[in-house]
N, CA and C atoms as a LAMMPS dump frame, in Angstrom:
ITEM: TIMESTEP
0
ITEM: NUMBER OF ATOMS
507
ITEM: BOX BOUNDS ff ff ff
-5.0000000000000000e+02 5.0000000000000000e+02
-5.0000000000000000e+02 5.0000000000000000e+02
-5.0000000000000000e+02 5.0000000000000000e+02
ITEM: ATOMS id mol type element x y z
1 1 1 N 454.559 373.402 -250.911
2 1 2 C 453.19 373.861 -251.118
3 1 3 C 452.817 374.837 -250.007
4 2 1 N 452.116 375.949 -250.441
5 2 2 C 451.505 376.929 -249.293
6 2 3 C 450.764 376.255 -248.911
7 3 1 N 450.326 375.625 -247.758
8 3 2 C 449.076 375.27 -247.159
9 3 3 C 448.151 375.896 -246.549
10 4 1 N 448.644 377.249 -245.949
11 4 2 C 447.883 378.677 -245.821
12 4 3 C 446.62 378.804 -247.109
13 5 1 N 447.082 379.257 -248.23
14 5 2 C 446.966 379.36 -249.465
15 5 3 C 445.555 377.981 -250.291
16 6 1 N 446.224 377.088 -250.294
17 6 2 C 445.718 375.628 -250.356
18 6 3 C 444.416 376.203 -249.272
19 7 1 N 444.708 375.892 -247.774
20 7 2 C 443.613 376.129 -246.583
21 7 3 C 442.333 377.215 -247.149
22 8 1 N 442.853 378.371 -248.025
23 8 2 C 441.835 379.518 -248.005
24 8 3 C 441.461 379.279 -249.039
25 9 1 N 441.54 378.458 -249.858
26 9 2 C 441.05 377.97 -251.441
27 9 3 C 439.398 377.223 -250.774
28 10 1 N 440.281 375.842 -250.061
29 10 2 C 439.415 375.243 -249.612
30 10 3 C 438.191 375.846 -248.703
31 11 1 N 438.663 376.291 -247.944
32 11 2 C 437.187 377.048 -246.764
33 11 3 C 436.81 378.48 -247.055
34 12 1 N 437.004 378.55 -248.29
35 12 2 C 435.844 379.634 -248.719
36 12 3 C 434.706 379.327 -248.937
37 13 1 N 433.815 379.791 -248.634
38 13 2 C 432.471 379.581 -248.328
39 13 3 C 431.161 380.721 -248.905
40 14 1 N 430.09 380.036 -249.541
41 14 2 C 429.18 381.397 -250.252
42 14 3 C 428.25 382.058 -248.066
43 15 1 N 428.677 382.895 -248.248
44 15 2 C 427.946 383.607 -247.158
45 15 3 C 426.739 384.283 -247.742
46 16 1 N 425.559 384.238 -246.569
47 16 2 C 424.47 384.645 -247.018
48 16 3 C 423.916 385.391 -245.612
49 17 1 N 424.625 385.352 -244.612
50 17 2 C 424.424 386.234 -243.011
51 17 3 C 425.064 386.456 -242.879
52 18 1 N 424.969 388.373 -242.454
53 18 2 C 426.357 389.307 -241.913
54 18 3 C 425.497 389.79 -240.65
55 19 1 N 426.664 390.15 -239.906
56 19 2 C 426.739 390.532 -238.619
57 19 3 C 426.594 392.241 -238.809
58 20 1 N 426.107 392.729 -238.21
59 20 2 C 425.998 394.482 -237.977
60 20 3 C 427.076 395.039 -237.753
61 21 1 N 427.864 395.357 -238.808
62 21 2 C 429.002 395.285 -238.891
63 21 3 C 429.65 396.321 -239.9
64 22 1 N 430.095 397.544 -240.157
65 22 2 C 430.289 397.629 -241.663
66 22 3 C 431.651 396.855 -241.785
67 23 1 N 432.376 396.963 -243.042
68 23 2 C 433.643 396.722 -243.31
69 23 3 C 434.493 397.73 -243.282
70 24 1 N 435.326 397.81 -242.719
71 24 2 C 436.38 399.031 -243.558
72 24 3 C 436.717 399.575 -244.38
73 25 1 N 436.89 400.761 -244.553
74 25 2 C 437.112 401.119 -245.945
75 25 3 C 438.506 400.238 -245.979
76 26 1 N 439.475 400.383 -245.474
77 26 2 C 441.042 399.876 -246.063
78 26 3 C 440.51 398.309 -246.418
79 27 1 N 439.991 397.339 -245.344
80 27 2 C 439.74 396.365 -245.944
81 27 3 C 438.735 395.77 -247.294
82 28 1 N 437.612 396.617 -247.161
83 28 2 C 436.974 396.962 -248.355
84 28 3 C 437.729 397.121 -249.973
85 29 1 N 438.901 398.614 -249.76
86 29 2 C 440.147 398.471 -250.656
87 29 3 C 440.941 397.969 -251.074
88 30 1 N 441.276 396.812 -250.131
89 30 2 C 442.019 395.151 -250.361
90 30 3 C 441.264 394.369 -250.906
91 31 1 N 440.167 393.846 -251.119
92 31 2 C 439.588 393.152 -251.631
93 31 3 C 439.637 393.348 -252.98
94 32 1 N 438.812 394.746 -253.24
95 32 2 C 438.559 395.637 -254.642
96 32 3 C 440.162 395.144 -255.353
97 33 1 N 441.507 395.744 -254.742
98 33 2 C 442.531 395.343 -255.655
99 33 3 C 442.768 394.585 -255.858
100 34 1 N 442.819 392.954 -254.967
101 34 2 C 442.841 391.985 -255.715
102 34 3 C 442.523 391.276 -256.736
103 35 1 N 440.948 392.221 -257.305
104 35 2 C 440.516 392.114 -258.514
105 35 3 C 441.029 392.523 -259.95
106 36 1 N 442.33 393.538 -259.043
107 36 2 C 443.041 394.049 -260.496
108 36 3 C 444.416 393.141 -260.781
109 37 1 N 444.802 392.217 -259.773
110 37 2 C 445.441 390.714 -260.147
111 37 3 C 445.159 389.42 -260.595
112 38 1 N 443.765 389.709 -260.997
113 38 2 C 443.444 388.36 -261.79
114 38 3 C 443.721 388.521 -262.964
115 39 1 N 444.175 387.146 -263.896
116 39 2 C 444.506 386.811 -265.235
117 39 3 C 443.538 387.545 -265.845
118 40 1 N 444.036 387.649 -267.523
119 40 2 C 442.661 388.455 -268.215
120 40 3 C 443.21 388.423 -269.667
121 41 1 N 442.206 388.097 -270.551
122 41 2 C 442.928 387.709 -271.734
123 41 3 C 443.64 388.937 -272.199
124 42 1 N 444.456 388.959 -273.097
125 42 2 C 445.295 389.966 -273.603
126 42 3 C 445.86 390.861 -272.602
127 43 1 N 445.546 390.223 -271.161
128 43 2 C 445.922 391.15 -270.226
129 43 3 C 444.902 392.435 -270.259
130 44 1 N 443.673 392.669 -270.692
131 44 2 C 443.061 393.667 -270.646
132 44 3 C 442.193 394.399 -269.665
133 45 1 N 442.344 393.327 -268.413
134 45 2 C 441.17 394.078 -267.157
135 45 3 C 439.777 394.799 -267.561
136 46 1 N 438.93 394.228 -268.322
137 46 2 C 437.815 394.971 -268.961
138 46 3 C 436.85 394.649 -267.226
139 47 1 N 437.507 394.494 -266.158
140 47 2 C 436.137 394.477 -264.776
141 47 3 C 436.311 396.548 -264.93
142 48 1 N 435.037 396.438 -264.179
143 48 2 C 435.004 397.814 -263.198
144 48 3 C 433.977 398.044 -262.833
145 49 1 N 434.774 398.387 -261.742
146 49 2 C 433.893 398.054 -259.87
147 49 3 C 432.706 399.035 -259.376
148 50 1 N 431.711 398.822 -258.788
149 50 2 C 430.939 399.632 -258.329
150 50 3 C 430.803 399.462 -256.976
151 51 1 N 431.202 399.861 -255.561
152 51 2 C 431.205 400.015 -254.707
153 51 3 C 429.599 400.246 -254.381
154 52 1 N 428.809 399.117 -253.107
155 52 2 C 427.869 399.898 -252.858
156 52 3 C 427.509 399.47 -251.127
157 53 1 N 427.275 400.773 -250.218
158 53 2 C 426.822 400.845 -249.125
159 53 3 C 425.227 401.305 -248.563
160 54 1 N 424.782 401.763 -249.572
161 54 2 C 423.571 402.23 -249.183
162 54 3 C 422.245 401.372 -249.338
163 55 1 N 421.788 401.241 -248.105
164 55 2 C 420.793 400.885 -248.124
165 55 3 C 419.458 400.603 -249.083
166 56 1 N 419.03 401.948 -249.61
167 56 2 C 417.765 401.939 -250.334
168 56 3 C 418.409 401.834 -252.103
169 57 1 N 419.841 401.647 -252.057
170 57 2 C 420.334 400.84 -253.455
171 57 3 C 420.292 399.419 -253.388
172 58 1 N 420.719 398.746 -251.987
173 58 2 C 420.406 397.646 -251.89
174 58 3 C 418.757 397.34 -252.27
175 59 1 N 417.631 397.712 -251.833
176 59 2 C 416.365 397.31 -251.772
177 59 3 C 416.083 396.988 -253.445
178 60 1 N 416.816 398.685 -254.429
179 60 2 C 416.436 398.594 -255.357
180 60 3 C 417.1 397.316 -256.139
181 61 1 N 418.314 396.624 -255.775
182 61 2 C 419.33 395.661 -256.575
183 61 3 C 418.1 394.643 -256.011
184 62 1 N 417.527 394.397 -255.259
185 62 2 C 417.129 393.335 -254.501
186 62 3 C 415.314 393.642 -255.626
187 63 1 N 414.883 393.925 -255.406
188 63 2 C 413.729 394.289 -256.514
189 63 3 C 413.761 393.886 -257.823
190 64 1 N 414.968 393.262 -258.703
191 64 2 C 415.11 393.401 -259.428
192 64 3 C 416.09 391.977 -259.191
193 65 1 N 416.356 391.289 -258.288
194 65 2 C 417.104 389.957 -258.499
195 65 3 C 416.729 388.768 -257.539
196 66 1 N 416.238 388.495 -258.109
197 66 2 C 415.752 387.161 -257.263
198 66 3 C 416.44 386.975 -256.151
199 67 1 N 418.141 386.833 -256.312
200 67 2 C 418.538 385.95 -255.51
201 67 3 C 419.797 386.699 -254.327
202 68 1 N 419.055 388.099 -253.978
203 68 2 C 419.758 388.919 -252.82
204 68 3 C 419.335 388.95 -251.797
205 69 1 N 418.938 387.899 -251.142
206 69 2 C 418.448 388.845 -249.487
207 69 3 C 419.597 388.692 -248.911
208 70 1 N 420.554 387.921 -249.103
209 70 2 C 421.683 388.075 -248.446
210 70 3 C 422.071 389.853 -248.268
211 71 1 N 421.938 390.786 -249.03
212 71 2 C 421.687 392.259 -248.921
213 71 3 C 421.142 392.742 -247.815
214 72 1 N 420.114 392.168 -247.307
215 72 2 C 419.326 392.403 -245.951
216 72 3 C 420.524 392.592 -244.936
217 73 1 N 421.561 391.984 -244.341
218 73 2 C 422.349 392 -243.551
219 73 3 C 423.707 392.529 -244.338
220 74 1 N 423.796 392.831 -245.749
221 74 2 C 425.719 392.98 -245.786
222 74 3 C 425.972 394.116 -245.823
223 75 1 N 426.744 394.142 -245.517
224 75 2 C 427.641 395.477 -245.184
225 75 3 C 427.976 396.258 -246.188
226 76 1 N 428.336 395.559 -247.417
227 76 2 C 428.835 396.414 -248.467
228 76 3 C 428.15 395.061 -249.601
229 77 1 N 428.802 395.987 -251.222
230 77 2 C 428.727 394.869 -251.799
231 77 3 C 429.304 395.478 -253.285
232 78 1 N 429.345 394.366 -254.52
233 78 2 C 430.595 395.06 -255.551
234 78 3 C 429.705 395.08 -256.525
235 79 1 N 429.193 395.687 -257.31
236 79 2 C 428.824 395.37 -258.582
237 79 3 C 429.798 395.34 -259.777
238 80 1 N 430.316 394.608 -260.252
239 80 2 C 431.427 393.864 -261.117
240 80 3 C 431.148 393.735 -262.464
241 81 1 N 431.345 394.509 -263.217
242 81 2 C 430.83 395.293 -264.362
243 81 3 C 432.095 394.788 -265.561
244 82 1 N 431.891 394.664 -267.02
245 82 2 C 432.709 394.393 -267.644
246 82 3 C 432.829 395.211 -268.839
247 83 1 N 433.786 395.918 -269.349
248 83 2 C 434.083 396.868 -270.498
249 83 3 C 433.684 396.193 -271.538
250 84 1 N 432.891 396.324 -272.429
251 84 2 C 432.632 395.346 -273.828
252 84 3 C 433.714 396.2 -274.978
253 85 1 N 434.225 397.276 -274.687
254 85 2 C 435.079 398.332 -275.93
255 85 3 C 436.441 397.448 -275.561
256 86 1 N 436.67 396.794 -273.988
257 86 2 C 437.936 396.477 -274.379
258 86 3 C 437.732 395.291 -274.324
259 87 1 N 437.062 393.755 -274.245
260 87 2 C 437.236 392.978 -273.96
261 87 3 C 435.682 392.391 -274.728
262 88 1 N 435.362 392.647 -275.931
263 88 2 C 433.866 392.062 -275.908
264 88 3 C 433.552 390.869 -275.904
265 89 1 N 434.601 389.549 -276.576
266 89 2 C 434.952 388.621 -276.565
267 89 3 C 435.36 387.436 -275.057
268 90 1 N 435.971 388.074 -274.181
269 90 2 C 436.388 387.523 -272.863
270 90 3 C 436.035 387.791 -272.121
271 91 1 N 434.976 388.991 -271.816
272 91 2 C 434.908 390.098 -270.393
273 91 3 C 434.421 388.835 -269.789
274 92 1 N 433.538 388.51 -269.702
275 92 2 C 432.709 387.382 -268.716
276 92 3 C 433.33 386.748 -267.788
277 93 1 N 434.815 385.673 -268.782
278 93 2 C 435.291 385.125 -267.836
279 93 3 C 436.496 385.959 -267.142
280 94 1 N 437.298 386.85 -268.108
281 94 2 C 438.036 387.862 -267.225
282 94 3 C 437.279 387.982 -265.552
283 95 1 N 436.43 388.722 -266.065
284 95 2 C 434.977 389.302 -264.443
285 95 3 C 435.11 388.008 -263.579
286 96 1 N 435.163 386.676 -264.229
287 96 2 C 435.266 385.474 -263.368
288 96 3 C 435.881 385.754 -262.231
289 97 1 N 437.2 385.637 -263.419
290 97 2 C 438.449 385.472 -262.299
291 97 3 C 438.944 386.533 -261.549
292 98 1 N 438.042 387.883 -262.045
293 98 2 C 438.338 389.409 -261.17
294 98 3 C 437.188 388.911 -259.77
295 99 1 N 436.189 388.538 -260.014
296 99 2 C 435.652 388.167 -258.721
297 99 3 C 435.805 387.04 -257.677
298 100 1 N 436.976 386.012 -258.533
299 100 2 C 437.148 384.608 -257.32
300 100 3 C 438.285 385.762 -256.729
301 101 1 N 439.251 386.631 -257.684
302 101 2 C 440.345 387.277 -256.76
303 101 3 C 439.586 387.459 -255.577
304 102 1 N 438.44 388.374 -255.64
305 102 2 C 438.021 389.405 -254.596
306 102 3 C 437.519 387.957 -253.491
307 103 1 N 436.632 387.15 -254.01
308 103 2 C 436.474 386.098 -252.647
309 103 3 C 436.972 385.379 -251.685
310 104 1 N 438.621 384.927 -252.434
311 104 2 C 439.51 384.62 -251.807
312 104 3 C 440.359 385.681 -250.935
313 105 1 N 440.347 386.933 -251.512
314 105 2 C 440.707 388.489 -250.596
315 105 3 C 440.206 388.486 -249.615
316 106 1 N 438.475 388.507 -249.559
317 106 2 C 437.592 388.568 -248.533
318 106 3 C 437.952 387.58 -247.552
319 107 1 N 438.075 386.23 -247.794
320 107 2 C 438.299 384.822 -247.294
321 107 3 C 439.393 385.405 -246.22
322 108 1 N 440.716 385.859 -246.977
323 108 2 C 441.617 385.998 -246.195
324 108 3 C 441.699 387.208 -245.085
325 109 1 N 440.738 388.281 -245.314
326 109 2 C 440.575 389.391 -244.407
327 109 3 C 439.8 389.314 -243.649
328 110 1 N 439.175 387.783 -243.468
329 110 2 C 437.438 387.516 -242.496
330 110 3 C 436.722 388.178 -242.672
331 111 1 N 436.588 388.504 -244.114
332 111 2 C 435.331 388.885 -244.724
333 111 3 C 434.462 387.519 -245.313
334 112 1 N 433.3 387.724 -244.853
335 112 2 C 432.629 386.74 -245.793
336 112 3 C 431.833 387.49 -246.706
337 113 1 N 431.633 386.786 -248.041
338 113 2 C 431.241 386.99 -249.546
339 113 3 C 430.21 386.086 -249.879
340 114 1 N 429.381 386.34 -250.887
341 114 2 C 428.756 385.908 -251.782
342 114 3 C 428.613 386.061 -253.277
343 115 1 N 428.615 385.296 -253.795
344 115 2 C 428.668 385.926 -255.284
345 115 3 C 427.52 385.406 -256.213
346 116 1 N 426.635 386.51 -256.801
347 116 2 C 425.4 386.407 -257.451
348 116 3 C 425.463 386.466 -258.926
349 117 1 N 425.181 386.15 -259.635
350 117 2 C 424.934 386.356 -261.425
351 117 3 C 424.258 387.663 -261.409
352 118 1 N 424.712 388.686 -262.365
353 118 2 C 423.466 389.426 -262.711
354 118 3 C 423.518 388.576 -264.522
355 119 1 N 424.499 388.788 -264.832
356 119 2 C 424.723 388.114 -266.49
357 119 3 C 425.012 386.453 -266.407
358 120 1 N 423.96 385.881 -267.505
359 120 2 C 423.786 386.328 -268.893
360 120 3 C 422.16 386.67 -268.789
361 121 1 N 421.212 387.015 -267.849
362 121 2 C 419.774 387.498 -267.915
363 121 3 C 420.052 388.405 -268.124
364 122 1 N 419.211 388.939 -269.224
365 122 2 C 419.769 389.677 -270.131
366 122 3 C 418.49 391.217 -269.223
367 123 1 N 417.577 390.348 -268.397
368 123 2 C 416.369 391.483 -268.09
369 123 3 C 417.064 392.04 -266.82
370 124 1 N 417.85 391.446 -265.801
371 124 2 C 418.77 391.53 -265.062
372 124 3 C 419.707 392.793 -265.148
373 125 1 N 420.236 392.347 -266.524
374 125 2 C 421.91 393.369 -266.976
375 125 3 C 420.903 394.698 -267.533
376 126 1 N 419.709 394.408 -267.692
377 126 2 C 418.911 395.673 -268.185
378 126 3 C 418.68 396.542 -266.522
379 127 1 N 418.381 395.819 -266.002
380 127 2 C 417.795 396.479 -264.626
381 127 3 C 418.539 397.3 -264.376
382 128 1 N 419.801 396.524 -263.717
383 128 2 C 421.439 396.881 -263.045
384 128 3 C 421.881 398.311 -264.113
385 129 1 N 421.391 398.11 -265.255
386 129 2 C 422.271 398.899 -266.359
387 129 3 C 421.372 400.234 -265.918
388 130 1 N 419.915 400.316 -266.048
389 130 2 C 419.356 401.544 -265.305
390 130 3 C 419.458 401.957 -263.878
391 131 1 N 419.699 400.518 -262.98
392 131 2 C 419.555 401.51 -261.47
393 131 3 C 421.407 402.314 -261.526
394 132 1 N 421.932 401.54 -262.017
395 132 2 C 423.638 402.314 -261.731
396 132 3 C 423.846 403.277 -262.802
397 133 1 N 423.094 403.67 -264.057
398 133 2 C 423.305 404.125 -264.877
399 133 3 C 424.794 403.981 -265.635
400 134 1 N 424.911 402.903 -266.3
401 134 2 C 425.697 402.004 -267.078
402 134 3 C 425.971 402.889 -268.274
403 135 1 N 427.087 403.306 -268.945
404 135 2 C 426.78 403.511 -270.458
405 135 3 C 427.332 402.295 -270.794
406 136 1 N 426.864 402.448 -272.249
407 136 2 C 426.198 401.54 -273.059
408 136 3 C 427.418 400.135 -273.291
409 137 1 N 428.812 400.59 -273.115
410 137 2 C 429.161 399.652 -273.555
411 137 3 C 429.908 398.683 -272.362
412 138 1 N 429.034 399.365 -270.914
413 138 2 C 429.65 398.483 -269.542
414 138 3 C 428.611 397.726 -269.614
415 139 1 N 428.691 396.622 -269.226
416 139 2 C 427.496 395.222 -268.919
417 139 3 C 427.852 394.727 -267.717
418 140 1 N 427.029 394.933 -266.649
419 140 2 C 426.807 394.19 -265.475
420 140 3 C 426.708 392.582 -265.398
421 141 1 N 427.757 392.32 -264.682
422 141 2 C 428.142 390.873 -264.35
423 141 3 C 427.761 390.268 -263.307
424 142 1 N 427.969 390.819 -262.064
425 142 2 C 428.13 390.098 -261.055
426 142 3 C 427.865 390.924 -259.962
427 143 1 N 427.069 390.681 -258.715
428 143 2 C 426.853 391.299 -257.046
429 143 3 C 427.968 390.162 -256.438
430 144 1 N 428.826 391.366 -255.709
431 144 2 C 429.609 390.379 -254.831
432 144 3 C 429.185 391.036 -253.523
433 145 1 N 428.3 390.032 -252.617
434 145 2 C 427.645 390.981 -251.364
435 145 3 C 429.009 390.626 -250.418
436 146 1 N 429.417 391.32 -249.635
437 146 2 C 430.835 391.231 -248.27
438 146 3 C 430.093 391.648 -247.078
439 147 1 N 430.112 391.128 -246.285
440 147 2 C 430.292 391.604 -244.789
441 147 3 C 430.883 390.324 -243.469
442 148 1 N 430.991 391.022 -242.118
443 148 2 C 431.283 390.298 -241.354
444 148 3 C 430.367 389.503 -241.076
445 149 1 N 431.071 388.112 -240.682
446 149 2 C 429.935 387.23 -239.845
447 149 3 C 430.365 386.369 -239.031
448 150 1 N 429.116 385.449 -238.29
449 150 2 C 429.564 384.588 -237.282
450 150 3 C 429.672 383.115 -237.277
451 151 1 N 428.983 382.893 -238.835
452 151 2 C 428.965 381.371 -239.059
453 151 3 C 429.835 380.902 -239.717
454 152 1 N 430.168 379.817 -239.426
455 152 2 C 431.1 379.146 -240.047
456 152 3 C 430.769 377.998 -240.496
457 153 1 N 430.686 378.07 -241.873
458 153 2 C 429.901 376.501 -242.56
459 153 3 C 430.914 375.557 -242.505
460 154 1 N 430.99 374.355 -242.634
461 154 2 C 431.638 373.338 -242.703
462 154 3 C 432.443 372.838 -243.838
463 155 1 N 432.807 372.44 -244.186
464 155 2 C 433.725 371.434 -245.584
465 155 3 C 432.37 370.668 -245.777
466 156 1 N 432.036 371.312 -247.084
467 156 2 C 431.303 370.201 -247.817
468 156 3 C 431.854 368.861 -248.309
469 157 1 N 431.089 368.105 -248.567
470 157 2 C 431.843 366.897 -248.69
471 157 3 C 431.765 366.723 -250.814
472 158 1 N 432.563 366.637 -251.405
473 158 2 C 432.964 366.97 -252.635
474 158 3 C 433.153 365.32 -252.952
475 159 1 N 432.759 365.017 -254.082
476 159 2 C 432.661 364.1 -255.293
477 159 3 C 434.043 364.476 -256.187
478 160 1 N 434.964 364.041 -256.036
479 160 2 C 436.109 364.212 -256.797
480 160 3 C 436.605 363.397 -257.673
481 161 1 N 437.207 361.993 -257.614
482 161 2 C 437.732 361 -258.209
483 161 3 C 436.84 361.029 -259.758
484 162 1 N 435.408 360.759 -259.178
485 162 2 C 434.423 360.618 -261
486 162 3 C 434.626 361.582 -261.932
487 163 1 N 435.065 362.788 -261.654
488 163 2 C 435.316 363.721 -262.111
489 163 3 C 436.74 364.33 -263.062
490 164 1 N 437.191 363.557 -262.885
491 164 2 C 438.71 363.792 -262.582
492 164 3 C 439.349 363.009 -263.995
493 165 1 N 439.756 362.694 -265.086
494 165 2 C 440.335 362.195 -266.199
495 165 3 C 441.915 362.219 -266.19
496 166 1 N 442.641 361.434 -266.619
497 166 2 C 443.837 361.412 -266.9
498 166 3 C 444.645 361.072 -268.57
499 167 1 N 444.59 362.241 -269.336
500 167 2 C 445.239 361.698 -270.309
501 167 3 C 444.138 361.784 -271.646
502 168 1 N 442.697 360.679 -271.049
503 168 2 C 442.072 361.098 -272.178
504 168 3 C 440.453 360.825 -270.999
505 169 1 N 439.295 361.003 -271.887
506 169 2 C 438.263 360.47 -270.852
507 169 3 C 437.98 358.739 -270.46
């Protein structure tokens, strides 16, 4: 067993304070590709990425979503968008697993992440769809905010066994 691997599964953590800090572009670029190694039905990759650093785009994403101030401090952040022409059926969870890639990326580059819903609010995927100017058949999924930081949350303590079935329920 990797226990490296195993280790960065476990202590990933939702970050919500970054340090004044930007990210790198190269490390920034590592993250982003790991999103193009996640599973995807038919193999179709229907994510695509929106890179964002600027400030007064942040204010406007933040105007429009309840749940960003983590934006106030990050450095960067992804807007994680899903093709409906190639994937109209799966994009959602494809985008899933294109964004745990990128958290566990971050995890491993000491980046810390957060990851926000814009979908399934549908007034949300409307917003996102005008401030980035979306055509019609990309649908906004997901804010993945990244930057550096200094905290380090703990191991939550997890409810496992009740959860857990063998065979049948």
């Amino acid at each position: 067993m990797n226990l490296e691997l195993y280790d960065l599964i476990i202590g990933r953590r939702s970050i919500r304070q970054f340090v004044d800090r930007p990210v790198e572009p190269q490390v920034l670029d590592k993250i982003l590709e790991a999103a193009f190694y996640a599973p995807s039905a038919h193999d179709r990759q229907p994510w695509r990425l929106i890179t964002v650093t600027r400030k007064d785009t942040f204010g406007e994403m933040q105007a429009v979503h309840p749940y960003l101030p983590m934006l106030n401090t990050a450095a960067a952040a992804v807007l994680v968008c899903g093709d409906l022409s190639v994937a109209p059926e799966h994009w959602q969870m494809d985008c899933s697993a294109a964004v745990m890639n990128m958290l566990l990326a971050a995890k491993a580059l000491d980046v810390g992440s957060c990851w926000c819903a814009v979908a399934p609010h549908e007034d949300r995927m409307a917003e996102f769809s005008r401030i980035f100017e979306l055509p019609e058949q990309i649908a906004p999924f997901a804010v993945v905010a990244l930057g550096y930081t200094d905290v380090q949350k703990p191991l939550p303590k997890r409810e496992i066994a009740s959860k857990i079935h063998y065979e049948t329920w």
